[in-house]
N, C-alpha and C positions, 0 to 999 in steps of 0.2 A: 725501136726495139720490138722483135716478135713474141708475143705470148704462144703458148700452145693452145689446143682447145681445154684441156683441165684447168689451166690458169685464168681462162675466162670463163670459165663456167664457176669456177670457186671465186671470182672475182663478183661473179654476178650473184650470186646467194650470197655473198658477205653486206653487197650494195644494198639486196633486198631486205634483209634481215636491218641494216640500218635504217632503212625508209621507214620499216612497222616499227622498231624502236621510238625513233623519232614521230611517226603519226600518234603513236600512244601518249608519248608526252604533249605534244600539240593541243590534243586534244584534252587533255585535263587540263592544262594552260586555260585552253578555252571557255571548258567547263567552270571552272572558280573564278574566270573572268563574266564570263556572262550570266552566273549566277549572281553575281554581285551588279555589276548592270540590270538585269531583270530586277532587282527590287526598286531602282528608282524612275526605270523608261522601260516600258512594253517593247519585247523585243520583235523588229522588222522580221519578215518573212525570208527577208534575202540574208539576213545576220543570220538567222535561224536556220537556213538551209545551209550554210556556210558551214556553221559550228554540226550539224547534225552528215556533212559530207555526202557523197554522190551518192544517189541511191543505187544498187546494187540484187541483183536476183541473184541470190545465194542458191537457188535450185538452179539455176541454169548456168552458173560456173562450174556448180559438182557435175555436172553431165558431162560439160565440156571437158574439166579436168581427168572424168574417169574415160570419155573417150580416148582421150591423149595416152593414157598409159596404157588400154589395151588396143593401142593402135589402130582405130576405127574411125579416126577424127576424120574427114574429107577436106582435102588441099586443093584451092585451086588457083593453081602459080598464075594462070591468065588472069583473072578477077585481081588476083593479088598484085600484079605488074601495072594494070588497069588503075588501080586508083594511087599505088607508088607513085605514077606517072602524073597521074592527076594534084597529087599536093606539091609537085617539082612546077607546074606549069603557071604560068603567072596570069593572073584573071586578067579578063579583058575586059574593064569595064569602061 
């Protein structure tokens, strides 16, 4: 079946909109889970980074983001083709 592009773009805000749903509850999952572990085992750094998720530069997504809307972001479909190509190719080790 073909979608239009509005059907996938509304498909894809719907998608998004369930991921931060779903990361919101994960993560208090996680929280009254490993609050409750925390009181009888120190919790590992790798548990700890896990529960606490990827670190993130909240100033440099808003740049990015505000680039994007006023159309100043810079595209470079060679670079961009370049490494497409590169996670297609099979290592040679």
């Amino acid at each position: 079946m073909i979608t239009s592009v509005g059907q996938t773009i509304s498909s894809a805000i719907e998608a998004s909109k369930l991921r931060e749903s779903g990361k919101a509850r994960t993560t208090s999952a996680v929280s009254s889970s490993t609050a409750s572990e925390a009181s009888s085992v120190s919790a590992s750094p790798v548990s700890r980074m896990a529960a606490e998720g990827a670190p993130v530069d909240i100033d440099r997504v808003a740049a990015i983001k505000s680039a994007i809307a006023s159309g100043n972001y810079p595209v470079n479909a060679d670079r961009i083709a370049e490494r497409m190509l590169a996670l297609d190719l099979p290592s040679s080790n």
